[in-house]
MILOGU-876200 format. One record per residue: z, x, y of N, C-alpha, C in turn; residue in three letters. Coordinates in pm, whole numbers, padded with zeros to 5 digits, always signed. Atoms other than C-alpha are relative to their C-alpha. Layout:
# residues N
ZXYZXYZXYala
...
END
This chain:
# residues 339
-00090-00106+00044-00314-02919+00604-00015+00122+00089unk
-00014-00091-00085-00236-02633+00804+00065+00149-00091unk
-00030-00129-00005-00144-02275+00755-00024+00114+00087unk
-00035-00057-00177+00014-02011+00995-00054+00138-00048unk
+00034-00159-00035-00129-01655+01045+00066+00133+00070unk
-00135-00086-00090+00162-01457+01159-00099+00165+00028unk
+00028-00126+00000-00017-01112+01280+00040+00050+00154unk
-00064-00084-00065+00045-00807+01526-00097-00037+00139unk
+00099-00057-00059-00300-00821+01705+00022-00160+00115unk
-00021+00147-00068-00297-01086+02017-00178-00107+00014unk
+00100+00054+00077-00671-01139+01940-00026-00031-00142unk
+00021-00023+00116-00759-01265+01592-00122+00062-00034unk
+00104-00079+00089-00986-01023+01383-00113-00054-00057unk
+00098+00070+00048-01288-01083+01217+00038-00031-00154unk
-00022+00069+00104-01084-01099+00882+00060-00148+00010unk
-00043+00122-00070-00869-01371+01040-00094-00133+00038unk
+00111+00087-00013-01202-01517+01127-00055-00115-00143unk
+00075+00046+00138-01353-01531+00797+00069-00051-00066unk
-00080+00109+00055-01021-01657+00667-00007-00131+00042unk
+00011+00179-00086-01037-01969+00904-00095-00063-00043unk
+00137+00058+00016-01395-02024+00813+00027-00071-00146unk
+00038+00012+00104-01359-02005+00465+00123-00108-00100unk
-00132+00119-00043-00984-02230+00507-00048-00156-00015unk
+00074+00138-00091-01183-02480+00681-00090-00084-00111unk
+00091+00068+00098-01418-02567+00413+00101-00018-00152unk
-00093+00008+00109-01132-02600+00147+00104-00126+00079unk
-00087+00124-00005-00955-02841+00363+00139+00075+00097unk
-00111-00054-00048-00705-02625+00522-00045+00055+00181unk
-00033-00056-00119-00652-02567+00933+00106+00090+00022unk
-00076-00090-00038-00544-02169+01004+00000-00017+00151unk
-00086-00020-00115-00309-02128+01296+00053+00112+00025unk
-00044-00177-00019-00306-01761+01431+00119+00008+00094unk
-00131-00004-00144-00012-01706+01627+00067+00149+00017unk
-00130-00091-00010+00223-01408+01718+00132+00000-00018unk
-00184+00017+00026+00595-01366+01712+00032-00069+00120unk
-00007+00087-00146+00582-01434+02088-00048-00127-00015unk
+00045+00158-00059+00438-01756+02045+00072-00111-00120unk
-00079+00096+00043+00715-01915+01821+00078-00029+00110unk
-00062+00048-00055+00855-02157+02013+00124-00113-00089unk
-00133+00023+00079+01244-02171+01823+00054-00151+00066unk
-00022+00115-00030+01322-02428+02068+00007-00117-00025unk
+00045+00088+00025+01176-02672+02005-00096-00034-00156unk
+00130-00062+00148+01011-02534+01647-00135-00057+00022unk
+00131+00011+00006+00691-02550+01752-00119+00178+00007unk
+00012-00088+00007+00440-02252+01738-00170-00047+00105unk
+00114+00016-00147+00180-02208+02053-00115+00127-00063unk
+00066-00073+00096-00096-02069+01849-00145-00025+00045unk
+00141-00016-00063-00497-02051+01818-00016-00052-00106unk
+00026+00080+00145-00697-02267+01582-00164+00038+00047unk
+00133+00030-00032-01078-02212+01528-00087-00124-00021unk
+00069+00138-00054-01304-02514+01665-00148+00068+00070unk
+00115-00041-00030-01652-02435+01672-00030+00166+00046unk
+00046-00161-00020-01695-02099+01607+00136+00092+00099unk
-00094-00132-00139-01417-02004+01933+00155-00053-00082unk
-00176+00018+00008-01031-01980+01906+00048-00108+00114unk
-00099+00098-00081-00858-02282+02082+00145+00004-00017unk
-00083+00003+00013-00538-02251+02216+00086-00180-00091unk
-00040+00190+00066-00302-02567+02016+00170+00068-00001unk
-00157+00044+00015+00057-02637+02019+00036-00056-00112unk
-00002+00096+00126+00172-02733+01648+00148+00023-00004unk
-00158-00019+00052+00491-02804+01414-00034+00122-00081unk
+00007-00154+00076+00585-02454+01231-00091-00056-00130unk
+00050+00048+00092+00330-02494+00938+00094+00028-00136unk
-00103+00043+00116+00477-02545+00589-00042+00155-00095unk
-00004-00120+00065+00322-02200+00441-00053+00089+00119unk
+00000-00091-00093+00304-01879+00679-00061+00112-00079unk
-00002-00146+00104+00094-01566+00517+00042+00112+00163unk
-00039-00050-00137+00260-01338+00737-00084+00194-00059unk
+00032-00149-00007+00151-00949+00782+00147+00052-00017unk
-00091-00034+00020+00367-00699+00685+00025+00109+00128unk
-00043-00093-00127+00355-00525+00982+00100-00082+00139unk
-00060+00088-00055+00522-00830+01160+00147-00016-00068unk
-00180+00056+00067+00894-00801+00945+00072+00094+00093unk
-00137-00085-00140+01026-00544+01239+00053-00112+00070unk
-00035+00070-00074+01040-00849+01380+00105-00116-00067unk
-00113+00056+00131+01393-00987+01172+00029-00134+00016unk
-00038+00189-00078+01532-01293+01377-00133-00057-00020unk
+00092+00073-00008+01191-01420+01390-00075-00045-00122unk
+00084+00009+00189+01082-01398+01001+00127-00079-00068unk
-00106+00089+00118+01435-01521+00891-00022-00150+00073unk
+00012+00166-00042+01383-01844+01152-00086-00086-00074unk
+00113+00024+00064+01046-01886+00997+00026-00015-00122unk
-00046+00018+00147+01205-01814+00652+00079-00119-00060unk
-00091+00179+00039+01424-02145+00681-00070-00109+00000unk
+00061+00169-00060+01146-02377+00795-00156+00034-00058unk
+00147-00013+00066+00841-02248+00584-00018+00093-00113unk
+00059-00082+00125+00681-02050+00244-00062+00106+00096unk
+00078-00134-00119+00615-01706+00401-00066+00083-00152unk
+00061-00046+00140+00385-01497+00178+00065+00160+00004unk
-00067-00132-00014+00594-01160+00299+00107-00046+00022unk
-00101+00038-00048+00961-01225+00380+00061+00095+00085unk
-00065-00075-00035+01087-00904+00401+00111+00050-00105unk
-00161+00065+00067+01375-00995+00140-00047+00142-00086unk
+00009-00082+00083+01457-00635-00027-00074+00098+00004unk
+00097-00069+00020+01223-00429+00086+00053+00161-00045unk
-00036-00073+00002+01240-00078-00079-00086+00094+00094unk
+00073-00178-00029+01147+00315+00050-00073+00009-00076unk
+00062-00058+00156+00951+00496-00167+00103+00111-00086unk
-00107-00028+00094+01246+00676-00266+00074-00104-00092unk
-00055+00112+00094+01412+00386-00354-00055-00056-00078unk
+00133+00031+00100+01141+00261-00561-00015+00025-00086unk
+00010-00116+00094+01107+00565-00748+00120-00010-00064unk
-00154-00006+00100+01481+00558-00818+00007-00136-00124unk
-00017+00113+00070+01442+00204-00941-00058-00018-00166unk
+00094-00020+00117+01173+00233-01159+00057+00120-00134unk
-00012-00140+00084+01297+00609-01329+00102-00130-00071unk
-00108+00063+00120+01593+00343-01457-00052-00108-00078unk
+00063+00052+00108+01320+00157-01650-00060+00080-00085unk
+00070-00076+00099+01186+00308-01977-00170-00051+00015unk
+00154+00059+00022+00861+00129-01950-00095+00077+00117unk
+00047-00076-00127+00806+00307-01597+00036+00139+00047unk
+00011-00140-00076+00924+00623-01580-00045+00103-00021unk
+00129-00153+00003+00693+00850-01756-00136-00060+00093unk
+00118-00009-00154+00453+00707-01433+00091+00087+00090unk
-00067-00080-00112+00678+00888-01205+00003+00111-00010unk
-00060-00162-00027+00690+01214-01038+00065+00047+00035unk
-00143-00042-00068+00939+01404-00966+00007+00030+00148unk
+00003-00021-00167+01065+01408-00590+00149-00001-00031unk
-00101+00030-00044+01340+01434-00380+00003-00008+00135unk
-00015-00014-00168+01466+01418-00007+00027+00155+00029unk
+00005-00152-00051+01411+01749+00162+00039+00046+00099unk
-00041-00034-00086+01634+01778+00408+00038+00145+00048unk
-00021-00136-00019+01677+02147+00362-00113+00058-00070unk
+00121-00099+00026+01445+02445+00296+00066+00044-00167unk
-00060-00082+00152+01624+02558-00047-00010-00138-00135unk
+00044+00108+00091+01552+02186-00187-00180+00035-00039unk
+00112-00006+00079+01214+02280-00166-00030+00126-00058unk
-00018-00118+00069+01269+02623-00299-00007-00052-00162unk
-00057+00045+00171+01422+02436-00600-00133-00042-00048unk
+00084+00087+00045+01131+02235-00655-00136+00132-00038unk
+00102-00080+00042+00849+02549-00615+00039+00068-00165unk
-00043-00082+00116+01092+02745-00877-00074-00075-00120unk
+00014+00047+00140+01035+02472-01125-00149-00050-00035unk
+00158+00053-00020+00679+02315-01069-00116+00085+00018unk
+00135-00100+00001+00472+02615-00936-00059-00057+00151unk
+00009+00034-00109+00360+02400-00689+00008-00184+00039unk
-00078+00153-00040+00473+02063-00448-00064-00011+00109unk
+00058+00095-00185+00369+01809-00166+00122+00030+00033unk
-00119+00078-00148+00584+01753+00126-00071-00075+00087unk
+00065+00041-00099+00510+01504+00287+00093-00146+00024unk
-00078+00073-00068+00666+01214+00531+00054-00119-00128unk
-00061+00107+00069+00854+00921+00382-00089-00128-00013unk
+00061+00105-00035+00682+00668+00591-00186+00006+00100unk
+00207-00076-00020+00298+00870+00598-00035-00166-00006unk
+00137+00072+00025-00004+00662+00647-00126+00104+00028unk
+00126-00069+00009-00370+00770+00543+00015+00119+00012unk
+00021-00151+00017-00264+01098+00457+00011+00078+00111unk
+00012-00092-00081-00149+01251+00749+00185+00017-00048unk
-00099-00070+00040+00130+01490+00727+00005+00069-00083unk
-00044-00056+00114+00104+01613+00390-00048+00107-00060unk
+00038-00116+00015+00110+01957+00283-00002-00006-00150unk
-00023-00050+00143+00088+02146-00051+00030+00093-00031unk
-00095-00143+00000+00264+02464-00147-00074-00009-00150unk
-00026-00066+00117+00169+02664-00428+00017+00146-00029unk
-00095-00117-00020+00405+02926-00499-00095+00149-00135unk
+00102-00042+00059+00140+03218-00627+00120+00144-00023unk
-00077-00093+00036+00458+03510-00672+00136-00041+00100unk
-00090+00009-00034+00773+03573-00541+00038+00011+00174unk
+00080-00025-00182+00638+03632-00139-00105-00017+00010unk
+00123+00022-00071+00347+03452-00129-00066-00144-00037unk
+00010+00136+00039+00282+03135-00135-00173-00048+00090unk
+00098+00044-00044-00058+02929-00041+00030-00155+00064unk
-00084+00110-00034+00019+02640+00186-00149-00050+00084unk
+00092+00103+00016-00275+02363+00199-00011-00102+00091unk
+00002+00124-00070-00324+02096+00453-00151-00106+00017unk
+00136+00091-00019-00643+01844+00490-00085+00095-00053unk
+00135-00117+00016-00922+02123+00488+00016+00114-00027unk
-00052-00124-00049-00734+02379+00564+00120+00088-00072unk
-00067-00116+00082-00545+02652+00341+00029+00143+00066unk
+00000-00169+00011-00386+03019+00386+00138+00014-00076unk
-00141-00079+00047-00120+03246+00276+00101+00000+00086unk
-00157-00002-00136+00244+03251+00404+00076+00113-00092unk
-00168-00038+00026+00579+03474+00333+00046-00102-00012unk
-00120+00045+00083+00843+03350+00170+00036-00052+00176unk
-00053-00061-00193+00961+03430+00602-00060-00142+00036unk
+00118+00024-00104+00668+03242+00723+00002-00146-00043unk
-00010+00124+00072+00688+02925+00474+00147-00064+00053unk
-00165+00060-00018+01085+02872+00604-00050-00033+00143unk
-00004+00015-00085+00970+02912+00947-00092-00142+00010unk
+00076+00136-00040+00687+02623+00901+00061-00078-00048unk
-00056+00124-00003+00897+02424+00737+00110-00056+00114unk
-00096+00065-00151+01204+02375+01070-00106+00009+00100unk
+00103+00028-00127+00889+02414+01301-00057-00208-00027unk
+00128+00117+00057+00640+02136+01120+00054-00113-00054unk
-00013+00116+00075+00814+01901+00890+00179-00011+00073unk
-00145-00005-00008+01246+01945+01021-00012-00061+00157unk
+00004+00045-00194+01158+01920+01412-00074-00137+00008unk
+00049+00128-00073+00943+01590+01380+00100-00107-00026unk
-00114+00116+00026+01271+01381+01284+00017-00089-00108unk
+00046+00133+00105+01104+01195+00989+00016+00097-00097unk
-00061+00033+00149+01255+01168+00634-00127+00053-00095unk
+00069-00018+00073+01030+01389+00437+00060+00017-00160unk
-00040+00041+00108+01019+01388+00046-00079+00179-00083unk
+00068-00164+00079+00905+01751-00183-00014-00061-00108unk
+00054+00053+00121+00686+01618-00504-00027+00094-00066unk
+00088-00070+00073+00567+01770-00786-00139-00044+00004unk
+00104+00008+00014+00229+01819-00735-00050-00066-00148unk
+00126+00068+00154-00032+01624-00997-00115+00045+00031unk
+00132-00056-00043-00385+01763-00998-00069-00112-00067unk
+00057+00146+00040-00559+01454-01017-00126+00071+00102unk
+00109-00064-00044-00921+01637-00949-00110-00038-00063unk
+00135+00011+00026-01280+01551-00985-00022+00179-00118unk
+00023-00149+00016-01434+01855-01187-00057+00107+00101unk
+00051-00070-00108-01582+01951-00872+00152+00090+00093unk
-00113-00064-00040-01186+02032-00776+00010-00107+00129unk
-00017+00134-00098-01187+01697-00522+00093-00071-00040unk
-00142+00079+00049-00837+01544-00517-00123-00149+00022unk
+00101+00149+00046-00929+01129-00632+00183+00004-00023unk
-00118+00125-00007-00658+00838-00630-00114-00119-00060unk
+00040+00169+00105-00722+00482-00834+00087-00054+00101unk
-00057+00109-00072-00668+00183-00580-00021-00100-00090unk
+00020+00097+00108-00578-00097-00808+00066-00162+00133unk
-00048+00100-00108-00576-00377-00562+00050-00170-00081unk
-00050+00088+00047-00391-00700-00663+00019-00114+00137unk
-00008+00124-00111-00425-01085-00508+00080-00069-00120unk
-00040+00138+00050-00248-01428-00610-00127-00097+00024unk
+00095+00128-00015-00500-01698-00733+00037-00085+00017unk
-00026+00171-00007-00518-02069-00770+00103-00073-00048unk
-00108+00029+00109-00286-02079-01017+00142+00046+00039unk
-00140-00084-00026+00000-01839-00838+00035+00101-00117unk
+00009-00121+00121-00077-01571-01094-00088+00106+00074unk
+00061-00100-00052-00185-01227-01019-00129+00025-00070unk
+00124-00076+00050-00528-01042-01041-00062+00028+00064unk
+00051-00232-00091-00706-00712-00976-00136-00076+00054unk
+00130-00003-00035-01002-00825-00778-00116+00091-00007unk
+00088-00146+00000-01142-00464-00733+00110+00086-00056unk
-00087-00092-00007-01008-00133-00844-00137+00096+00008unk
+00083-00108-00060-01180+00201-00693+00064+00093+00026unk
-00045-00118+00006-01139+00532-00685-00038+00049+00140unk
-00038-00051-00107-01057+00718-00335-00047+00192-00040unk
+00020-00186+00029-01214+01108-00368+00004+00054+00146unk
-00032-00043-00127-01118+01344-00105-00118+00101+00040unk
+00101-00089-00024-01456+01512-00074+00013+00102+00079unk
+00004-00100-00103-01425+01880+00084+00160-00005+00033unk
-00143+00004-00006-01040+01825+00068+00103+00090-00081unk
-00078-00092+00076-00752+02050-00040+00123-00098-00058unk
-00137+00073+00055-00443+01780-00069-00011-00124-00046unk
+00018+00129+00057-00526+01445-00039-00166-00100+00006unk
+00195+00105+00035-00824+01157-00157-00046-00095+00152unk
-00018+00087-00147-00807+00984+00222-00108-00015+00066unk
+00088+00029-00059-01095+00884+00316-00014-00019+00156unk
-00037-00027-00180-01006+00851+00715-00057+00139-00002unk
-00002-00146-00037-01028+01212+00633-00130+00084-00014unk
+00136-00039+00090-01378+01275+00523-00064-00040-00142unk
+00037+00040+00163-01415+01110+00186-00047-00091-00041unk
+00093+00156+00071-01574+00836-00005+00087-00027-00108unk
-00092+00153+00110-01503+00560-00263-00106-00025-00077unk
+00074+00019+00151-01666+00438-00613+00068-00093-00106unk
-00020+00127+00153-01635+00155-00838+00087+00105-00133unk
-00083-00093+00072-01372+00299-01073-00069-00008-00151unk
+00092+00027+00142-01603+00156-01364-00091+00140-00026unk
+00098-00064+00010-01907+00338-01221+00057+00183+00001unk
-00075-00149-00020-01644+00684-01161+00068+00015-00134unk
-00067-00046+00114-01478+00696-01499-00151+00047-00095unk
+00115+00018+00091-01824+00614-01698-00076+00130+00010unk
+00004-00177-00046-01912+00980-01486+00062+00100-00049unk
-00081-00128+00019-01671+01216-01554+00065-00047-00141unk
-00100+00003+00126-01472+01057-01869-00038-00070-00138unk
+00121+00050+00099-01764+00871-02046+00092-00100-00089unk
-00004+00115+00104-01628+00689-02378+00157+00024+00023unk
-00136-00013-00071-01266+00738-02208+00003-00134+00095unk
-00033+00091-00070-01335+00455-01988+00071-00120-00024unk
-00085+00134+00029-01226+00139-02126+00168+00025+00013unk
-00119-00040+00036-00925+00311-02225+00033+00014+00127unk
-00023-00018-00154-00822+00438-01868-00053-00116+00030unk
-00021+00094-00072-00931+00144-01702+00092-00186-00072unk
-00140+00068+00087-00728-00068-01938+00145-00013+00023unk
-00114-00061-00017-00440+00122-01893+00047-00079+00161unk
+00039+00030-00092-00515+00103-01527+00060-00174+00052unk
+00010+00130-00040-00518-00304-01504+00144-00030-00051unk
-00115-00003+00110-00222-00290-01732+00116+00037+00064unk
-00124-00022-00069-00008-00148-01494+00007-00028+00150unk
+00041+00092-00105-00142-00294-01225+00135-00126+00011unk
-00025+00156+00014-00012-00615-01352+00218+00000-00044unk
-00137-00019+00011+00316-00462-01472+00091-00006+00104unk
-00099-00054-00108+00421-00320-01143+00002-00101+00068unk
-00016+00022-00116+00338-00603-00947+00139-00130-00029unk
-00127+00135+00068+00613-00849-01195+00161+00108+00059unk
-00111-00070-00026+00833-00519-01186+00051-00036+00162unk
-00047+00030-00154+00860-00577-00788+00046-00118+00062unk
-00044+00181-00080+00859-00948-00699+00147-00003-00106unk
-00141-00016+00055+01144-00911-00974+00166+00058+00048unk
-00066-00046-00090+01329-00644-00781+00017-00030+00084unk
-00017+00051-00172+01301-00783-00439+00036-00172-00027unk
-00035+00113-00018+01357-01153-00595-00082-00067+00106unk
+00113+00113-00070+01065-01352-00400-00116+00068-00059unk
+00200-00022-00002+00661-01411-00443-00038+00077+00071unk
+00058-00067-00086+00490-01200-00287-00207-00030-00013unk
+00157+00047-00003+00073-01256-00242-00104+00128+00010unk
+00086-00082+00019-00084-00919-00214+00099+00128-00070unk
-00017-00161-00014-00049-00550-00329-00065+00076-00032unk
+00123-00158-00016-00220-00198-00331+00087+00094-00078unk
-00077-00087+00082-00109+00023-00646-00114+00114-00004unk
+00096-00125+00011-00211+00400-00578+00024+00089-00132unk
-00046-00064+00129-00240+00602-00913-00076+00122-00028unk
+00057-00142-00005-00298+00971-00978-00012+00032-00128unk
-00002+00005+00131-00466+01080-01316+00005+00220-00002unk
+00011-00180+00035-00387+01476-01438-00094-00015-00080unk
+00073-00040+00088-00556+01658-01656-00027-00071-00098unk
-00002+00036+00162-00460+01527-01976-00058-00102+00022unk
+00038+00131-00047-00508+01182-01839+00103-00069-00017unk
-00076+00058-00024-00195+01083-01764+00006-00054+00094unk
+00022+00062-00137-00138+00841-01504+00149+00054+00104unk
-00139-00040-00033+00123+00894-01252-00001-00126+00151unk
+00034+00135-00134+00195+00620-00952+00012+00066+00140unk
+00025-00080-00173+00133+00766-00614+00103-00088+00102unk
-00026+00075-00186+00224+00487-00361-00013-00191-00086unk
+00060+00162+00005+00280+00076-00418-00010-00041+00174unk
+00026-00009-00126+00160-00036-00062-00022-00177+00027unk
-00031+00154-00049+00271-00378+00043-00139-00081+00114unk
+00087+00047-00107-00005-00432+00299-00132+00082-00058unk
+00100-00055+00038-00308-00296+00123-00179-00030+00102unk
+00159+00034-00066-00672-00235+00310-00077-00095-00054unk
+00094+00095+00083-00930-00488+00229-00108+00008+00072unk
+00104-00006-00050-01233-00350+00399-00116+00057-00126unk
+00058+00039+00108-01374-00324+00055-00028-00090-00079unk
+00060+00127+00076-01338-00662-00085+00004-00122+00112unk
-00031+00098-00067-01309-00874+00182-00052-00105-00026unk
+00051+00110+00044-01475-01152+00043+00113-00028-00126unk
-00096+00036+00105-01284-01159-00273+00121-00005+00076unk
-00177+00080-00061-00949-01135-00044-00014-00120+00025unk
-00047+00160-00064-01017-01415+00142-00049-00114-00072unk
+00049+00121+00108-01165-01642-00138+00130-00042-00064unk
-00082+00007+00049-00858-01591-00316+00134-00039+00069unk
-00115-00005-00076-00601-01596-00061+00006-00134+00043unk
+00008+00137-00039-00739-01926+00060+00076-00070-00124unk
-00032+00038+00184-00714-02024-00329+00170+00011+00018unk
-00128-00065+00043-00348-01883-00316+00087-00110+00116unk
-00033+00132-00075-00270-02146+00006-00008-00107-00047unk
+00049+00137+00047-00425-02432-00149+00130-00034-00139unk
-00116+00004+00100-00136-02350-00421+00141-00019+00042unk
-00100+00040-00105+00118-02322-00166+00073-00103+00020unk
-00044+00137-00065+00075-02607-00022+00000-00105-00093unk
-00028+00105+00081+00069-02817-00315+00091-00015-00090unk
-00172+00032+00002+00408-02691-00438+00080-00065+00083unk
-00119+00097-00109+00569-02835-00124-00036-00099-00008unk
+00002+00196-00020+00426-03190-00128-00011-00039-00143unk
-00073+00103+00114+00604-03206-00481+00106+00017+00044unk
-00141+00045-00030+00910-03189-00326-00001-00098+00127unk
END
């Protein structure tokens, strides 16, 4: 049995590795390949197989399930060819924004007291609107990663606002806040969004995010392998660890700060985990095999959903990914050889 490895990198990784390894002893031969190395022609795919520890080049037929990366669907012609002649574990099919997302969800009752309020900020008087009513708002890109870009405004009178970035905070004018916004966020070309801020804070005043990470098992049913909390240690906006911050068993971080609150919150937690990830494969109409649900808790302890993130990190469980993911092939492939 075979299975294809669609990724960006023209070396395979050491997760890629440990997938093959851990493939291999289940019965299954991974086949790393690129986009460049489908050969449509002839449908064959000019790929790498591991054989004693090294990568050997091999020439195969397209394999019958593909977990593809999601950083590989820019590439359209080549995922829909693949989409006719194999089980891809990403397709592409539907993908939303995070606007669109947000819109989707606000028109469910079950999901939209998680949502915060946003909009598209193509002008300076949208985010006017938003300080008037909130006090204070993110801005930040459409299509951010790890927290870069994103500011925080909080509007402290009628000329003076405090405007927040990574570490770094001061005061602006009313003047001075218009001018950084067509300098900073209007001149880089990208589709930013103005939120209502959530103060989702440690008591120490450390923004914190809940990663509720979600795999497909044996069965083709979902479940949370890990979930962990993201604190932005020494941070003013966001929990981003790239940025200076650390991470914590969300067990061992609630049982801290929220004591006989935990079950409850992490309940909740798994609970919507499991909701969002039916709500989506529903919306987009196909399986999908991973996802990364970011969730911001206020004060009260409300939750609010930050970010669903189609391609989620796994340099925290990597063992549980690839145990499972193998698990999640072995399911794959034994839907197709009933038809």
């Amino acid at each position: 049995m075979e299975v294809g490895l669609l990724r960006l990198f023209k070396q395979p990784t050491f997760m890629s590795k440990f997938i093959s390894l851990v493939a291999k002893a289940k019965g299954i031969d991974i086949i790393y390949f690129q986009v460049g190395d489908i050969d449509q022609e002839n449908h064959k795919i000019n790929g790498k197989i591991l054989i004693d520890n090294e990568w050997v080049n091999i020439t195969t037929n397209i394999p019958k399930v593909i977990d593809v990366s999601a950083f590989s669907l820019k590439h359209k012609e080549e995922i829909a060819y693949l989409n006719k002649r194999s089980v891809l574990t990403e397709n592409g099919k539907k993908r939303m924004t995070k606007a669109t997302l947000q819109k989707r969800l606000l028109e469910d009752d079950h999901f939209k007291k998680y949502i915060i309020p946003s909009q598209d900020c193509s002008s300076f008087s949208v985010v006017e609107e938003y300080l008037n009513l909130y006090n204070t708002v993110i801005i930040k890109p459409v299509s951010g990663q790890k927290g870069q870009g994103i500011y925080k405004v909080n509007k402290q009178n009628e000329n003076q606002y405090e405007l927040s970035y990574q570490q770094s905070k001061k005061i602006v004018s009313l003047k001075e806040l218009n001018e950084f916004f067509n300098q900073d966020i209007i001149s880089t070309g990208k589709k930013h969004l103005v939120q209502k801020f959530i103060s989702s804070t440690t008591p120490d005043g450390s923004p914190f995010d809940i990663r509720v990470h979600l795999e497909k098992n044996n069965k083709g049913e979902w479940t949370i392998p890990k979930m962990f909390v993201r604190i932005g240690l020494g941070q003013k906006v966001t929990s981003n660890i790239s940025q200076g911050g650390g991470s914590s068993d969300a067990n061992i971080f609630f049982q801290t700060y929220y004591k006989e609150l935990t079950d409850d919150i992490l309940g909740q937690l798994e609970q919507l985990g499991y909701d969002i990830a039916a709500k989506i494969e529903k919306l987009r109409s196909t399986e999908l095999m991973t996802m990364g649900l970011d969730v911001g808790m206020d004060t009260n302890g409300d939750l609010y959903i930050f970010e669903v993130n189609s391609a989620p990190g796994t340099t925290r469980l990597r063992s549980d990914v690839v145990l499972l993911r193998t698990d999640y092939y072995k399911y794959l492939l034994s839907k197709q050889d009933q038809f």
